[in-house]
N, CA, C and O atoms as a Tinker XYZ file with bonds, in Angstrom:
   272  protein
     1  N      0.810000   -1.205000    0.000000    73     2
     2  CA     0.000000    0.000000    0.000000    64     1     3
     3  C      0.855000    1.271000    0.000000    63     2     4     5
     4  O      0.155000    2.274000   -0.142000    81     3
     5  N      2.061000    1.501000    0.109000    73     3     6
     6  CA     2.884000    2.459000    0.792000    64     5     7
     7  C      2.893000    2.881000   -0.775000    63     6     8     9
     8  O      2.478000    3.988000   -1.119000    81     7
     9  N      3.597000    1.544000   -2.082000    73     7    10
    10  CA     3.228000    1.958000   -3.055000    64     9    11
    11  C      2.112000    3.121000   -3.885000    63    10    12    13
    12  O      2.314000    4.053000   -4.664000    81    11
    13  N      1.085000    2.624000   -3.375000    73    11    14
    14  CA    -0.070000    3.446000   -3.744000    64    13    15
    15  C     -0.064000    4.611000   -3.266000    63    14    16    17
    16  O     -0.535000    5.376000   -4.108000    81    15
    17  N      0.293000    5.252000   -2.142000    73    15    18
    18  CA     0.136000    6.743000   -1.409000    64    17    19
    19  C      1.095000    7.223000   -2.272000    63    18    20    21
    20  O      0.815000    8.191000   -2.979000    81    19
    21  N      2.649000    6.483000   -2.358000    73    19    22
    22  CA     3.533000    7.382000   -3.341000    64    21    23
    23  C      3.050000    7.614000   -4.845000    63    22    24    25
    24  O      3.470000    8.562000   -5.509000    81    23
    25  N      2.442000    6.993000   -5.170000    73    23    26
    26  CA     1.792000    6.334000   -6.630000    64    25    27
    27  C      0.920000    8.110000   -6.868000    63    26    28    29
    28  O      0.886000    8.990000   -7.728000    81    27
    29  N      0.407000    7.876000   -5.664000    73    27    30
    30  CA    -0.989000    8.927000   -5.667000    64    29    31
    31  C     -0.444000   10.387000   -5.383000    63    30    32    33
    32  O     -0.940000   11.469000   -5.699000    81    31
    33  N      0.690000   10.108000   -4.713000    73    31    34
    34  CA     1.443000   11.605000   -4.119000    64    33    35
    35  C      1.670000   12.181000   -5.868000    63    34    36    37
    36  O      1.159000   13.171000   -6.392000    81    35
    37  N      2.302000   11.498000   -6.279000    73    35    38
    38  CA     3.044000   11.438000   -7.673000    64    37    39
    39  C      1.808000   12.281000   -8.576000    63    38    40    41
    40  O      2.109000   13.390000   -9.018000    81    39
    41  N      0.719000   11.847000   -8.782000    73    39    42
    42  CA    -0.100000   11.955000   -9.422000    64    41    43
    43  C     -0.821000   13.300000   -8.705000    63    42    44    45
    44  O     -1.541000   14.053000   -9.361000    81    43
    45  N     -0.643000   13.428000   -7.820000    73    43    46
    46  CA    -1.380000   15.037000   -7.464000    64    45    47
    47  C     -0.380000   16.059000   -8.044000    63    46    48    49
    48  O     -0.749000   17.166000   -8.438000    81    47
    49  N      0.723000   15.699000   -8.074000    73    47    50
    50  CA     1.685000   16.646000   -8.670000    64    49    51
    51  C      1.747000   16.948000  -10.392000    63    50    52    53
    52  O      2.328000   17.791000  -11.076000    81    51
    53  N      0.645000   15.562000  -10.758000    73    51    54
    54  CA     0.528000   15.460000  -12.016000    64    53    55
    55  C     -0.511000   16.659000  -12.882000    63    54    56    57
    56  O     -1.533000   16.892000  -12.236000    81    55
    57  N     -0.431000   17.301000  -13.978000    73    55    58
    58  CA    -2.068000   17.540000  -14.693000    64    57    59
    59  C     -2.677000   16.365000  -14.848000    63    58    60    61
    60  O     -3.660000   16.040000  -14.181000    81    59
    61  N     -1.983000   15.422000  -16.004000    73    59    62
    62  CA    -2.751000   14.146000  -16.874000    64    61    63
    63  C     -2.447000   13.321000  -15.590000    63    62    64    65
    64  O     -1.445000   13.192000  -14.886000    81    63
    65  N     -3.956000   12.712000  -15.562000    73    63    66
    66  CA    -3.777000   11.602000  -14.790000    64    65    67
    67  C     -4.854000   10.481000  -14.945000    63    66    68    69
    68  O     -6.072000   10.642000  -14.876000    81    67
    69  N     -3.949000    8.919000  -15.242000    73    67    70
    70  CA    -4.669000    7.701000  -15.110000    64    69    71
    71  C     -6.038000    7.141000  -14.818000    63    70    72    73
    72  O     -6.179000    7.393000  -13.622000    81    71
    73  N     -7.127000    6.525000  -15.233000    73    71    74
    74  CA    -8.401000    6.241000  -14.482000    64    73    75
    75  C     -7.758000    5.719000  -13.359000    63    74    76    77
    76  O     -7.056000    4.771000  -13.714000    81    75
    77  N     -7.700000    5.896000  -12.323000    73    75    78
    78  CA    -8.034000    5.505000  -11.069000    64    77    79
    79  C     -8.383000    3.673000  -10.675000    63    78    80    81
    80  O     -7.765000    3.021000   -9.833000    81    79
    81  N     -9.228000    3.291000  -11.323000    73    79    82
    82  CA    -9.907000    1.766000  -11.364000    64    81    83
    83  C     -8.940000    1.358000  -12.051000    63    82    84    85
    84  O     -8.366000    0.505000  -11.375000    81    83
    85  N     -8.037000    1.596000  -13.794000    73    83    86
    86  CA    -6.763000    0.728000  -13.870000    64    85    87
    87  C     -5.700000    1.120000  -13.433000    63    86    88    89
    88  O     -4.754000    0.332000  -13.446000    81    87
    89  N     -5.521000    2.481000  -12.902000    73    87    90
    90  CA    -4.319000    2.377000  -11.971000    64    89    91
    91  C     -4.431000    1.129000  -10.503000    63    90    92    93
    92  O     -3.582000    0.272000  -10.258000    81    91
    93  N     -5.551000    1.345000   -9.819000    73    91    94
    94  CA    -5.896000    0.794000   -8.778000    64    93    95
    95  C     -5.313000   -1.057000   -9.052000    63    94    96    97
    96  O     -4.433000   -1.655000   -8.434000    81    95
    97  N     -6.294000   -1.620000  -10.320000    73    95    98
    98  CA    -5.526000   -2.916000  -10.951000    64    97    99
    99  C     -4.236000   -2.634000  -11.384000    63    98   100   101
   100  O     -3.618000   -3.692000  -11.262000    81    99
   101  N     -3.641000   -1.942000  -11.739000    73    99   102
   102  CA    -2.505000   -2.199000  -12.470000    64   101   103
   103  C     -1.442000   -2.362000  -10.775000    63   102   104   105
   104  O     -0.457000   -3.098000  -10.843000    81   103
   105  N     -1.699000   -1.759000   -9.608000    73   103   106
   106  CA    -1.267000   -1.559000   -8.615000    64   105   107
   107  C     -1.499000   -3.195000   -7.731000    63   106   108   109
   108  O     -0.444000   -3.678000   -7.321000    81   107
   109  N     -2.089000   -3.570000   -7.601000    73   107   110
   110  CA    -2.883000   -4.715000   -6.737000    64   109   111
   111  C     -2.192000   -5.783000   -8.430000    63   110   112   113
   112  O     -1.686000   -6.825000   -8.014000    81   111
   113  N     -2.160000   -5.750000   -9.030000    73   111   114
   114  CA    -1.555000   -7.048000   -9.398000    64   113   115
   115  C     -0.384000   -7.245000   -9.607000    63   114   116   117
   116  O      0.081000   -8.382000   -9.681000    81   115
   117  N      0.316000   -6.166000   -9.741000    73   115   118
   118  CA     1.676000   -5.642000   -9.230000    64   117   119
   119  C      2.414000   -6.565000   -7.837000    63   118   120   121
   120  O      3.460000   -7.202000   -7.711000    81   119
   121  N      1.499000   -6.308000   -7.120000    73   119   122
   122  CA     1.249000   -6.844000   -5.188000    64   121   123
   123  C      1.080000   -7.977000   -5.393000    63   122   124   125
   124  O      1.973000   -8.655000   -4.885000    81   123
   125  N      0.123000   -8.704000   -6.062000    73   123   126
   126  CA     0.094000  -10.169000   -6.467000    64   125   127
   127  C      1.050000  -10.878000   -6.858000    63   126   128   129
   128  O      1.277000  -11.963000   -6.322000    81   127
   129  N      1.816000  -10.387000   -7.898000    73   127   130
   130  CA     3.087000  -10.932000   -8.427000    64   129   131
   131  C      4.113000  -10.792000   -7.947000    63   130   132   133
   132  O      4.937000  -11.548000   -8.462000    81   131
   133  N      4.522000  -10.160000   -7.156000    73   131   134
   134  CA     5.360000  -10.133000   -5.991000    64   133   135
   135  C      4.990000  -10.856000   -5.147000    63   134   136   137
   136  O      5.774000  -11.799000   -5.041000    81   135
   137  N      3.891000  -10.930000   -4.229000    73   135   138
   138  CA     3.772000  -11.595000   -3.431000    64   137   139
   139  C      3.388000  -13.082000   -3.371000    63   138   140   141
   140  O      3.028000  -13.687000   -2.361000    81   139
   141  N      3.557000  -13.709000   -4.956000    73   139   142
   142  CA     3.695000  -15.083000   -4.741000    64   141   143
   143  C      4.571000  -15.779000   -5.650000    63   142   144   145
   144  O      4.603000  -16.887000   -6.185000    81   143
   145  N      5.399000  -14.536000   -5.629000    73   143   146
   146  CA     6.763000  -15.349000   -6.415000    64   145   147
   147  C      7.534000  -15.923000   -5.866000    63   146   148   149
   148  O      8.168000  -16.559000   -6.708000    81   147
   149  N      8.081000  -16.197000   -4.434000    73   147   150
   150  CA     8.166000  -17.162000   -3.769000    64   149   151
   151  C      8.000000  -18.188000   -3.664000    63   150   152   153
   152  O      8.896000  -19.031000   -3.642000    81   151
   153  N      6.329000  -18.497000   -3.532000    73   151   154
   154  CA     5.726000  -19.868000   -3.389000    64   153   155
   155  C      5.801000  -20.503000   -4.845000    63   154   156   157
   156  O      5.891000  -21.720000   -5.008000    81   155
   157  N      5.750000  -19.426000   -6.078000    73   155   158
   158  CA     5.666000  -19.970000   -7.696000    64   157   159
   159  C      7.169000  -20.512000   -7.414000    63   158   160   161
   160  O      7.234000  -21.734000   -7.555000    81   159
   161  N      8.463000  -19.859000   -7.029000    73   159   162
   162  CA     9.693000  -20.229000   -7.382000    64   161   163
   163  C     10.066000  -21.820000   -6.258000    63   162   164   165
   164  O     10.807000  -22.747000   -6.584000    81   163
   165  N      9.622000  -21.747000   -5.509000    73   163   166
   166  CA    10.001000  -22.893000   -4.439000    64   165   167
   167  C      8.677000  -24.487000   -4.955000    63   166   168   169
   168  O      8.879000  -25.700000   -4.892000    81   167
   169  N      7.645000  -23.844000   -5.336000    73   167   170
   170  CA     6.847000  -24.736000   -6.135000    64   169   171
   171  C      7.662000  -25.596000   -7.222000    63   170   172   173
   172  O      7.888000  -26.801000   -7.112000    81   171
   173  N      8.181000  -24.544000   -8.594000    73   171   174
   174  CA     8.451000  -24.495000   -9.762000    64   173   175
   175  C     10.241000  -25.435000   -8.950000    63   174   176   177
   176  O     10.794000  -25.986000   -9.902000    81   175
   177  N     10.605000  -25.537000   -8.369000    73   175   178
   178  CA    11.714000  -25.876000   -7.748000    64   177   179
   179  C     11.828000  -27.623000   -7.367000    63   178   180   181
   180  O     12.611000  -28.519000   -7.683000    81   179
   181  N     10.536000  -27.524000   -6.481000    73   179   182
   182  CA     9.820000  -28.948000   -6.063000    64   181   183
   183  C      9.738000  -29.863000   -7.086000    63   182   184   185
   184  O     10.183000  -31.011000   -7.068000    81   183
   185  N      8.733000  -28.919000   -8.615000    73   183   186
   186  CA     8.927000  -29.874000   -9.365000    64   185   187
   187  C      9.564000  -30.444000  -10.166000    63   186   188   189
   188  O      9.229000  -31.448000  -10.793000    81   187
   189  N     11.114000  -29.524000  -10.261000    73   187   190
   190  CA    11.714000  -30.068000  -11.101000    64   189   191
   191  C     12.750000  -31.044000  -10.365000    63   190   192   193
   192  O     13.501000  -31.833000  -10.938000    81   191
   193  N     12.641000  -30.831000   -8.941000    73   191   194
   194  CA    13.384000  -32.008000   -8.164000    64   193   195
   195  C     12.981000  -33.527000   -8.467000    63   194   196   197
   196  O     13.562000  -34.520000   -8.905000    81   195
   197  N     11.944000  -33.272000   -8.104000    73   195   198
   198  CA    10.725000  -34.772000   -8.712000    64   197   199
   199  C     11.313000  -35.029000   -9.461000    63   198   200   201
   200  O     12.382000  -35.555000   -9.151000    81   199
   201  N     11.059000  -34.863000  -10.653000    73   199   202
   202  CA    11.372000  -35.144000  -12.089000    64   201   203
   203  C     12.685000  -35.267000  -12.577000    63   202   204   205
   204  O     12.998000  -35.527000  -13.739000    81   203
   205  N     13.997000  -34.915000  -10.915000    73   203   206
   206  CA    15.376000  -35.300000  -11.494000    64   205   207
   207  C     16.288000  -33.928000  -12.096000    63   206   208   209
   208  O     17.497000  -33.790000  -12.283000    81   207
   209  N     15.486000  -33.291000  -12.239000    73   207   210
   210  CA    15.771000  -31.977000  -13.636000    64   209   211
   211  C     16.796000  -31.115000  -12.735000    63   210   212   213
   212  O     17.766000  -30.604000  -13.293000    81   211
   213  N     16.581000  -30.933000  -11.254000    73   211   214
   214  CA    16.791000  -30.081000  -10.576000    64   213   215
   215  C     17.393000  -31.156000   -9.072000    63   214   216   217
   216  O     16.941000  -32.279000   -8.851000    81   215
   217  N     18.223000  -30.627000   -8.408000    73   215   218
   218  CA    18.440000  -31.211000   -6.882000    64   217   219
   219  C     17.806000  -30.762000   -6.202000    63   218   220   221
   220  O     17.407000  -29.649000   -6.545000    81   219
   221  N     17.317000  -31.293000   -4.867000    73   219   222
   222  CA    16.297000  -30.714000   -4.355000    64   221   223
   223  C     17.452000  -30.114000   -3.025000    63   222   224   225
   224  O     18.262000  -30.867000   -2.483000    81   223
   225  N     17.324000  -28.862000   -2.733000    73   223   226
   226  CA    17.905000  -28.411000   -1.737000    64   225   227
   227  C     16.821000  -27.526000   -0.595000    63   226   228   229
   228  O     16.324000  -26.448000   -0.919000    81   227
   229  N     16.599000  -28.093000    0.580000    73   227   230
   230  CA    15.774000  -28.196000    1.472000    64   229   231
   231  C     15.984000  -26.417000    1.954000    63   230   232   233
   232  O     15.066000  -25.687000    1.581000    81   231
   233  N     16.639000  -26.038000    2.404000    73   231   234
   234  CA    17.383000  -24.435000    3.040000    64   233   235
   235  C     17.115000  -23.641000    1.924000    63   234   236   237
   236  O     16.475000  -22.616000    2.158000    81   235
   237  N     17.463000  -23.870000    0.697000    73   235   238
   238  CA    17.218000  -22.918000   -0.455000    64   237   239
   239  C     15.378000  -23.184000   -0.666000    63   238   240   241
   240  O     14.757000  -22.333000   -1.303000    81   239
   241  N     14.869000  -24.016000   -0.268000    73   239   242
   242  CA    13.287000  -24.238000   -0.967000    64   241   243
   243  C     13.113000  -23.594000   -0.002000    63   242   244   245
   244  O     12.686000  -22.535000   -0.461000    81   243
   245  N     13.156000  -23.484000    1.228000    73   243   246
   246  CA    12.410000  -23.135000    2.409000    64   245   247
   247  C     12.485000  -21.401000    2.480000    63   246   248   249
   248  O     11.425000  -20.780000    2.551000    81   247
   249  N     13.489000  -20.843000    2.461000    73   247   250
   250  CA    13.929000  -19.776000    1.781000    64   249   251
   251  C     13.348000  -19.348000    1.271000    63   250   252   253
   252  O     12.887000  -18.273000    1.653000    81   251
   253  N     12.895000  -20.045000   -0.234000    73   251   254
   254  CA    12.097000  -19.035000   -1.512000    64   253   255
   255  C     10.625000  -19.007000   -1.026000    63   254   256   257
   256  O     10.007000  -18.015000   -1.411000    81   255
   257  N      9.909000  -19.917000   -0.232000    73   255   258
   258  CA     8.869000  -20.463000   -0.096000    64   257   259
   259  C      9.101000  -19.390000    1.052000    63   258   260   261
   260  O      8.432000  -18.585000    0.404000    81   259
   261  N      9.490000  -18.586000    2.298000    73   259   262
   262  CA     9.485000  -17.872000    3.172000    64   261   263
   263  C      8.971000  -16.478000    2.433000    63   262   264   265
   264  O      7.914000  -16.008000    2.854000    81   263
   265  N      9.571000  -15.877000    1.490000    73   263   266
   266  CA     9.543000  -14.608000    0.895000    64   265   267
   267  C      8.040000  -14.474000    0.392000    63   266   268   269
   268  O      7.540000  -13.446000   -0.065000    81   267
   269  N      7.540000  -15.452000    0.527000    73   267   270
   270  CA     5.649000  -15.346000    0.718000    64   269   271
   271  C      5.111000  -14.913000    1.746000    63   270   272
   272  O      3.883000  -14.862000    1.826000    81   271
């Protein structure tokens, strides 16, 4: 959210400014993708251990899977 107040500070300083509703999405999925790139990378990690592709290292999964 801290994003968004600066986002918005920014934009009062602006003339032209964004609809509001896709700034608002473009902001919140922003937050989404950050906030589960972690669990995608320690997932995406798991499975390539399975499958051999990858070693599975327990400290590094736990790690990426934390940053969620």
């Amino acid at each position: 959210m801290i994003i968004w107040i600066v986002y918005q500070f920014y934009l009062s300083q602006m003339k032209e400014k964004l609809p509001i509703f896709s700034v608002f999405a473009l902001i919140i999925a922003l937050m989404i993708a950050l906030g589960w790139s972690g669990a995608t990378a320690a997932n995406t990690w798991d499975i390539l251990a399975y499958y051999g592709i990858s070693r599975l290292n327990v400290i590094s999964d736990q790690i990426a899977f934390g940053i969620l």
